[in-house]
C-alpha positions as CSV (number, residue, x, y, z in Angstrom):
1,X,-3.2,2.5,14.0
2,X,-2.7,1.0,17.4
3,X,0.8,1.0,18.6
4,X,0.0,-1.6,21.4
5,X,-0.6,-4.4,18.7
6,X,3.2,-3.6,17.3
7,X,5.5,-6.4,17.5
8,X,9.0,-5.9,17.5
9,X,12.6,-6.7,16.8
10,X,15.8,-6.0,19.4
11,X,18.5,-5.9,17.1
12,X,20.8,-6.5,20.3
13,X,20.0,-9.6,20.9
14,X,18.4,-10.9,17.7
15,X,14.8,-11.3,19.1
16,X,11.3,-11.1,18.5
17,X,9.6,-9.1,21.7
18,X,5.9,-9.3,20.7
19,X,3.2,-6.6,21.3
20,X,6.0,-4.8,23.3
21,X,7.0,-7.3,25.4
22,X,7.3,-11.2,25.2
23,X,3.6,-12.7,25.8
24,X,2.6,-15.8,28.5
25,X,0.9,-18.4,26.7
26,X,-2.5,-17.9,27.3
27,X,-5.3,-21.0,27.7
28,X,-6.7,-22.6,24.5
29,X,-9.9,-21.4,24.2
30,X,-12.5,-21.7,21.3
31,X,-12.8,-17.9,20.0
32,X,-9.8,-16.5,18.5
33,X,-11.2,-12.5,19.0
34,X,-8.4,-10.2,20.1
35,X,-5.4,-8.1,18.7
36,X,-2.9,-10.1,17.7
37,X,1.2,-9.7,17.5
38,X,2.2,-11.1,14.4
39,X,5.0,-11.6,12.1
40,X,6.0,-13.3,8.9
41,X,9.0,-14.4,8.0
42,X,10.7,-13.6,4.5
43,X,14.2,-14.5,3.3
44,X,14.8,-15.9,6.9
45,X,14.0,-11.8,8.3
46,X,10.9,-11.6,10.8
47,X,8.8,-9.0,9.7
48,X,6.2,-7.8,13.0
49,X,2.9,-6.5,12.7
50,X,-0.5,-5.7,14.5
51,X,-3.3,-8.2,13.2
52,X,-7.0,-8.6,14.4
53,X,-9.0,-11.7,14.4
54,X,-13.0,-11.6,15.0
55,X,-14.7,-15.2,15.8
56,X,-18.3,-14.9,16.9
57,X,-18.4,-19.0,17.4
58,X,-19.6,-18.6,13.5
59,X,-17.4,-16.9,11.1
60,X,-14.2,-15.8,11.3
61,X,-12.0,-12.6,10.0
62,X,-8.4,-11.4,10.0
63,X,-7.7,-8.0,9.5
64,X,-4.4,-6.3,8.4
65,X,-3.9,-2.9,9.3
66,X,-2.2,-0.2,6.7
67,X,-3.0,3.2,9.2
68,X,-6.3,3.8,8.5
69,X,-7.1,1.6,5.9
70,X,-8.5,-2.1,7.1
71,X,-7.7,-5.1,4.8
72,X,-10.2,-7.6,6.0
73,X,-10.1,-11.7,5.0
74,X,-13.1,-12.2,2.4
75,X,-14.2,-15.6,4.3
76,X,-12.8,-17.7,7.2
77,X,-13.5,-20.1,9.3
78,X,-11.9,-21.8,12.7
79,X,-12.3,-25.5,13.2
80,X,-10.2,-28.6,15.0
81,X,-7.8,-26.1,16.0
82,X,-7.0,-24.5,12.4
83,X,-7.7,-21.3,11.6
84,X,-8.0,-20.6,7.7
85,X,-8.5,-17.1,6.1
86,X,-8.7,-16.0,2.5
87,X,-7.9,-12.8,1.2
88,X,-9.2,-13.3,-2.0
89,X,-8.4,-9.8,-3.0
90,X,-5.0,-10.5,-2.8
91,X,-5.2,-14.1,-3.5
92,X,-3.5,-15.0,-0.8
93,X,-4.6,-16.8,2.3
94,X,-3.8,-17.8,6.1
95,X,-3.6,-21.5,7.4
96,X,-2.3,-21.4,11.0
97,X,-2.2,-23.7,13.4
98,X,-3.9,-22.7,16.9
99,X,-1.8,-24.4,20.1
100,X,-0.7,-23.0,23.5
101,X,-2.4,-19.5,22.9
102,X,-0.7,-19.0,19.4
103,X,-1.1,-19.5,15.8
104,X,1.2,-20.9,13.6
105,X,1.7,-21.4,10.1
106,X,1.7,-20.0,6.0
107,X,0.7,-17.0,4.4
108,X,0.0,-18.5,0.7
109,X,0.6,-15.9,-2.0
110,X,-1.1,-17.6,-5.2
111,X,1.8,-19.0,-7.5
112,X,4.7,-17.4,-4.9
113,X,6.4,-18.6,-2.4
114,X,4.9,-18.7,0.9
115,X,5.4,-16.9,4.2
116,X,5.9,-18.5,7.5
117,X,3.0,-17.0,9.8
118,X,2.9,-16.8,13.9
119,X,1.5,-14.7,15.9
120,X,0.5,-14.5,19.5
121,X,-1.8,-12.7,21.5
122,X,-0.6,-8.6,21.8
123,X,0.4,-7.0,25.1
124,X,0.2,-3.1,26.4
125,X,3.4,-4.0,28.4
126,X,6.0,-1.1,27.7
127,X,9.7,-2.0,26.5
128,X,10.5,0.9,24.1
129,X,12.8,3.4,26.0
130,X,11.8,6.2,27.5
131,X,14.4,9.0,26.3
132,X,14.5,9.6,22.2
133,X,15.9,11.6,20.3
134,X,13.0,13.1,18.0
135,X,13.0,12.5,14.4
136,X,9.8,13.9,13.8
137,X,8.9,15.6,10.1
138,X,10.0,15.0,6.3
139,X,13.4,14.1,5.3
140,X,14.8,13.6,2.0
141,X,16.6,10.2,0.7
142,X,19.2,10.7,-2.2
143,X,18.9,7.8,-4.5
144,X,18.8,6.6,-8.0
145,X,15.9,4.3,-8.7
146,X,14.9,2.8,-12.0
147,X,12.0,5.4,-12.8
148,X,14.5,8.0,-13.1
149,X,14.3,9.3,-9.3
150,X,16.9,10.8,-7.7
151,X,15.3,11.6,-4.0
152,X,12.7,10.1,-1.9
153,X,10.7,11.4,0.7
154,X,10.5,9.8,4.3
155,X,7.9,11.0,6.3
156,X,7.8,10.3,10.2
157,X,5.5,11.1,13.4
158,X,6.5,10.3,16.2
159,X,5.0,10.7,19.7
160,X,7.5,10.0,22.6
161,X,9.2,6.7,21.7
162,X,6.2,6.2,19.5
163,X,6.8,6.5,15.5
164,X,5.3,5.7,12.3
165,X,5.1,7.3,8.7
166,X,6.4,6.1,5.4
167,X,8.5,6.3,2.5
168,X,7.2,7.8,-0.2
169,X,8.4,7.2,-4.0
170,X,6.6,8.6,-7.6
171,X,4.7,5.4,-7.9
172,X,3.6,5.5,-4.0
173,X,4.4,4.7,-0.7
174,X,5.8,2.0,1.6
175,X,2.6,1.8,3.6
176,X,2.5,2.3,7.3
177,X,5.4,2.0,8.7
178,X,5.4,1.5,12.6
179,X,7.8,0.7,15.7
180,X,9.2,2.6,18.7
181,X,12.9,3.6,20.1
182,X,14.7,0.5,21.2
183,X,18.4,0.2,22.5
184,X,19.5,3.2,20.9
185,X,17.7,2.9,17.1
186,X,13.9,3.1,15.8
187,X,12.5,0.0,14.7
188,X,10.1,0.4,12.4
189,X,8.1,-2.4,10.4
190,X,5.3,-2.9,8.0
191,X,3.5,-5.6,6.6
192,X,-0.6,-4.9,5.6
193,X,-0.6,-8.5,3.1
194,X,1.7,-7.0,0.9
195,X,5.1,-5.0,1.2
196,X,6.9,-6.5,4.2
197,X,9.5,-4.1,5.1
198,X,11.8,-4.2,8.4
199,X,12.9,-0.4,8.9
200,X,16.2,0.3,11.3
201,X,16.5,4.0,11.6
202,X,19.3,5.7,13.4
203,X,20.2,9.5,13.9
204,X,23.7,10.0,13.3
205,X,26.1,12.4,14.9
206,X,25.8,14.6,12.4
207,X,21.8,15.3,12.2
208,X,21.4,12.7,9.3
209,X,19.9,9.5,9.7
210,X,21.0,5.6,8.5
211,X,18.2,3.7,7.0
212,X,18.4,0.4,7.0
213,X,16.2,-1.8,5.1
214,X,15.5,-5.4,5.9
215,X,19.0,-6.2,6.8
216,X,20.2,-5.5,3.3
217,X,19.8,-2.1,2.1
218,X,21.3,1.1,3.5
219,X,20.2,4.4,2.7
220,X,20.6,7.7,4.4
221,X,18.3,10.7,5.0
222,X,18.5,13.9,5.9
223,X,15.9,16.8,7.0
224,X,14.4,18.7,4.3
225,X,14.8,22.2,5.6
226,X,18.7,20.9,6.2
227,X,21.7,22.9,4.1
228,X,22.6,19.4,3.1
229,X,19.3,18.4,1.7
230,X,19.1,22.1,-0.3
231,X,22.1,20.6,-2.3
232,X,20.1,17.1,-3.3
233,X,18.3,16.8,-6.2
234,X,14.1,17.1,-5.4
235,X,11.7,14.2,-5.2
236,X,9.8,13.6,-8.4
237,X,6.6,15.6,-8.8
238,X,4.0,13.0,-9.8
239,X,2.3,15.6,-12.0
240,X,4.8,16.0,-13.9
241,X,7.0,12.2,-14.2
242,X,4.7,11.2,-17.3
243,X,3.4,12.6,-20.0
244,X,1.4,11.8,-23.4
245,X,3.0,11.8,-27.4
246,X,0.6,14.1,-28.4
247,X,-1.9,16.2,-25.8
248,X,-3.8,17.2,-28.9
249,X,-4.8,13.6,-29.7
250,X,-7.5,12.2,-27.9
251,X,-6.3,9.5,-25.6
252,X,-7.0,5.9,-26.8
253,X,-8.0,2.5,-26.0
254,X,-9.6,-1.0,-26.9
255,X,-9.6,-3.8,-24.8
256,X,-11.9,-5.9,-23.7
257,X,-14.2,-5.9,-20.0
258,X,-14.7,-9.1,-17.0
259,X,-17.3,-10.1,-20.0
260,X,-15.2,-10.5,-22.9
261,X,-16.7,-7.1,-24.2
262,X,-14.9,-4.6,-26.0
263,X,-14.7,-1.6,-25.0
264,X,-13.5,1.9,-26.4
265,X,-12.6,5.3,-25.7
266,X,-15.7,6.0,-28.5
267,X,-17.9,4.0,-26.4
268,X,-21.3,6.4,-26.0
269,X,-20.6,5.8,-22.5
270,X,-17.9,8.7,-22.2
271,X,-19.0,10.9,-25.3
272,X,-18.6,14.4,-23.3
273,X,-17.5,13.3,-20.3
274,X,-14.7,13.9,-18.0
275,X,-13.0,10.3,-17.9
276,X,-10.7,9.3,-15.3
277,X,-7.9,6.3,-17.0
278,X,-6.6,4.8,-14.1
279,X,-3.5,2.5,-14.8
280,X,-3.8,-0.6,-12.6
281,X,-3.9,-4.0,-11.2
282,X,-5.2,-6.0,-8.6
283,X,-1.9,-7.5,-7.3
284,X,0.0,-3.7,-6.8
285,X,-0.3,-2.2,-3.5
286,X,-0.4,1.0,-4.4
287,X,-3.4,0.7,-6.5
288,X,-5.5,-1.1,-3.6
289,X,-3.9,2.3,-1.4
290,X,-5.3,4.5,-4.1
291,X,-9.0,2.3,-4.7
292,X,-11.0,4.0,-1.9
293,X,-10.5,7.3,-3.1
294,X,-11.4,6.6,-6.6
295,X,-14.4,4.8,-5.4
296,X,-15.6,7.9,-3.4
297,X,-14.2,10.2,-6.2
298,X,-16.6,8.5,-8.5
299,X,-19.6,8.1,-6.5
300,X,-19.6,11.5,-6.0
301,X,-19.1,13.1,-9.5
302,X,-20.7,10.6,-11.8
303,X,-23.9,12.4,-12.1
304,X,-22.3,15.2,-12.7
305,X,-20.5,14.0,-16.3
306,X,-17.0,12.1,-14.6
307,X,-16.4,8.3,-15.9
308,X,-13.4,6.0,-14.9
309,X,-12.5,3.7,-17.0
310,X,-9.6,1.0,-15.3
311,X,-7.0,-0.3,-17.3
312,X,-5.8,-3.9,-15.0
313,X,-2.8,-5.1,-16.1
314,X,-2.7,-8.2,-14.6
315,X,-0.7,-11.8,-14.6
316,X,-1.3,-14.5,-17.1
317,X,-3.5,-16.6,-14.6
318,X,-5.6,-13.4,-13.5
319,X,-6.0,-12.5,-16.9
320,X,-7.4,-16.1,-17.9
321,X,-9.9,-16.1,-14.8
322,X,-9.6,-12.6,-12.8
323,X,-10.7,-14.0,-9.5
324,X,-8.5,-11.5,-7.7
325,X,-9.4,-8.6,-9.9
326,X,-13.5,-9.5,-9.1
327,X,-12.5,-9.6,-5.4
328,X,-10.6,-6.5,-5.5
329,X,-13.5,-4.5,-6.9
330,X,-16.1,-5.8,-4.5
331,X,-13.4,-5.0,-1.5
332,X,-13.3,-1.5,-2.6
333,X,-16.9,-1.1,-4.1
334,X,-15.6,0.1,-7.5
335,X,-19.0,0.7,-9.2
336,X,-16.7,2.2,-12.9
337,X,-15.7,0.0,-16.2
338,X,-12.9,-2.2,-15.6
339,X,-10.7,-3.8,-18.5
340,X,-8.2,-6.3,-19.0
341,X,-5.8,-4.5,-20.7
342,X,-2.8,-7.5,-20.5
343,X,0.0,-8.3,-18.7
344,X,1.8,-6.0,-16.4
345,X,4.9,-6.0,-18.5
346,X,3.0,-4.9,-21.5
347,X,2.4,-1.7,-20.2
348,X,4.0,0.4,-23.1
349,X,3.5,-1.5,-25.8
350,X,-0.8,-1.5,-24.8
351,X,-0.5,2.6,-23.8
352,X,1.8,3.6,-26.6
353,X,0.9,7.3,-26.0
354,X,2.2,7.4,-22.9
355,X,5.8,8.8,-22.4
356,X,7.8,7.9,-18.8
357,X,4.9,5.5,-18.1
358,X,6.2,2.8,-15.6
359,X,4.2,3.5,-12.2
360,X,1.6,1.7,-11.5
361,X,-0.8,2.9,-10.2
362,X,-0.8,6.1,-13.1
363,X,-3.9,8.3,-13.8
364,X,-4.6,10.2,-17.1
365,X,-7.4,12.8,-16.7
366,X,-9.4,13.4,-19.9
367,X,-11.5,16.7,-20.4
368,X,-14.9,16.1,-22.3
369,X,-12.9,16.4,-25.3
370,X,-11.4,13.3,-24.7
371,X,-7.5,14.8,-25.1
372,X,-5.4,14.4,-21.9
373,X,-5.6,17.5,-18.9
374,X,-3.1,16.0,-16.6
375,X,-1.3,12.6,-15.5
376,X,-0.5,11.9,-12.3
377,X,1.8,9.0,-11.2
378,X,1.4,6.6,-8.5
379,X,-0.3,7.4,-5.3
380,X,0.1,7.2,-1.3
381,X,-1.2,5.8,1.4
382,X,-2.5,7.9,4.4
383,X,0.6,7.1,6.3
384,X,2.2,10.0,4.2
385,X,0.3,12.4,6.0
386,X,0.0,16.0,4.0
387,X,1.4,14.3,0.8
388,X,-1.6,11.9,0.9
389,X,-4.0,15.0,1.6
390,X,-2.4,17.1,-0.9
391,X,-2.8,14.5,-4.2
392,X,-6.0,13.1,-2.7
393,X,-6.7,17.4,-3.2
394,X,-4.9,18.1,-6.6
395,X,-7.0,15.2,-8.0
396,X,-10.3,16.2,-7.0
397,X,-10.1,19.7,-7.4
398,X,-8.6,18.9,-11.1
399,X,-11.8,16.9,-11.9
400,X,-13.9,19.4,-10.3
401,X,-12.7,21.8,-12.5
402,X,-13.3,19.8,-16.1
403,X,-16.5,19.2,-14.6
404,X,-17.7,22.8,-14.6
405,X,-16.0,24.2,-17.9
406,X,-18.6,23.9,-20.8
């Protein structure tokens, strides 16, 4: 991701420095196309962020940014001075006023409560200083969170006064998280649609660091090759956080597809195959993270025996009329079965063989037999780097695997 389009927060004086430094006002003018330094505001907390808006006089799109992966507006248009995008996958949308060379305005969320939007255009000017400390690598988070954890990873790269990475829990990560050194503490921030997080990262005397999270939440880290880290309980392997009642059943489910259709595990359609269960839902941002790879996973293995069948669990208003849901699968050309499985809090009671199930996203990996292989738990972004590579790997190779045995 570009670290020019960053906008950020100097916690010494309580304001908002955008694309690196504070940004003339620019003349109106009738196309919109440039990076953008944006921010919305939650619980009264700026939250910066690079955004991209393309006008060619005819359409219009906004673009979020989570590292690598693009989440781009499904329609948009710019007229009389308002800009309006819709993220349909997300069912959210953008209505901002366009005046002095910056937007202003909402970030709808469906049902929830809105975000205030502004941005302005983004800046190469330099602000971050030049001499810091390096933080560089994986460090480990003591915690107690309510799927049983007791560490979590946070992984950082950092080039000069340059960082970004993520923190990465069973179910996934934070997405990308991105800032630079500023007065004496990294400020690091993230917002891609979904998960606004302001980051506030300082190395301590002692080696450690002090996380602090959107002004509320302190946490502290330390490296993972540290003395004091050896003594801290490990992260939870996602291979191993949940589990099935009974591997020797075959795994089961009934519900019905977008059509009203029901639709089983019996189904001819995965009589000796290898069939991917992914545990989902359109409104989780860990399962949009995780829909590429499953898209390319199955466009490159179907014709070899491998089915995915997608369990949504989504809310009462998606589940009457899954607009998002629709959107959501054309983002990410998901080409597999997708079923509406019920609401997000039903998860046990409709997946009663699961045991420890409560990440979403979860995948259960079904040999042709149709008994469960494996189960893995959540999944991150890119911005966790080897962790991303190495469960993108464990995954495929896994499938690859059933797919060869008899």
């Amino acid at each position: 991701m570009r670290l020019d389009l960053f906008v950020r927060w100097i916690p010494s004086s309580v304001a908002l420095v955008v694309g690196m430094a504070a940004c003339a006002p620019i003349p109106d003018s009738p196309s919109l196309s440039r990076q953008w330094s944006a921010t919305v505001i939650v619980d009264d907390l700026e939250i910066p962020f690079p955004f991209e808006i393309a006008d060619d006089g005819e359409s219009v799109t906004g673009t979020f940014f989570n590292d690598e992966l693009k989440i781009t507006s499904t329609s948009g248009r710019f007229e009389n001075g308002t800009l309006s995008l819709a993220f349909d996958q997300y069912a959210a949308s953008i209505e901002a006023v366009y005046s002095n060379g910056r937007l202003e305005g909402q970030y709808a969320r469906g049902t929830r409560p809105p975000y205030t939007f502004l941005a302005r255009p983004a800046t190469p000017t330099e602000t971050a200083s030049a001499e810091a400390p390096s933080i560089a690598g994986v460090w480990i988070i003591p915690t107690e969170s309510s799927k049983g954890e007791k560490a979590w990873r946070f992984i950082v790269q950092q080039t000069g006064a340059e960082v970004s990475g993520a923190i990465l829990r069973v179910d996934g990560d934070t997405g990308s998280l991105t800032g630079s050194y500023i007065d004496g503490i990294f400020v690091m921030s993230h917002f891609s649609g979904a998960r606004p997080l302001l980051l506030e990262v300082t190395l301590e005397d002692d080696g450690s660091l002090r996380l602090l999270q959107n002004r509320q939440r302190e946490l502290v880290a330390f490296r993972s090759d540290s003395a004091a880290a050896a003594e801290l309980a490990e992260p939870t392997d996602p291979s191993r956080h949940t589990s099935v009642v009974d591997p020797g059943e075959p795994f089961r489910f009934s519900f019905p597809n977008l059509e009203g259709q029901i639709v089983t595990n019996e189904d001819p359609l995965f009589a000796g195959k290898v069939v991917v269960v992914n545990i989902t839902g359109s409104w989780c941002p860990n399962c949009h993270d995780e829909a590429p790879f499953l898209s390319n996973l199955y466009n490159t293995h179907r014709h070899q025996g491998l089915e995915i069948v997608a369990l949504s669990f989504e809310e009462q208003d998606q589940l009457a009329n899954p607009t998002r849901l629709r959107a959501f699968i054309e983002k990410y050309d998901l080409d597999y079965t997708f079923l509406l499985a019920g609401l997000p809090d039903e998860l046990n009671e409709k997946v009663p063989q699961g045991v420890n199930l409560n990440a979403f996203p979860t995948t259960f990996i079904l040999g042709r037999d149709g008994r469960v292989r494996a189960v893995h738990a959540g999944f991150p972004s890119p911005a966790s780097g080897s962790f991303y590579i190495a469960a993108r790997d464990e995954v495929t190779s896994l499938i690859e695997a059933l797919l060869a045995e008899a």
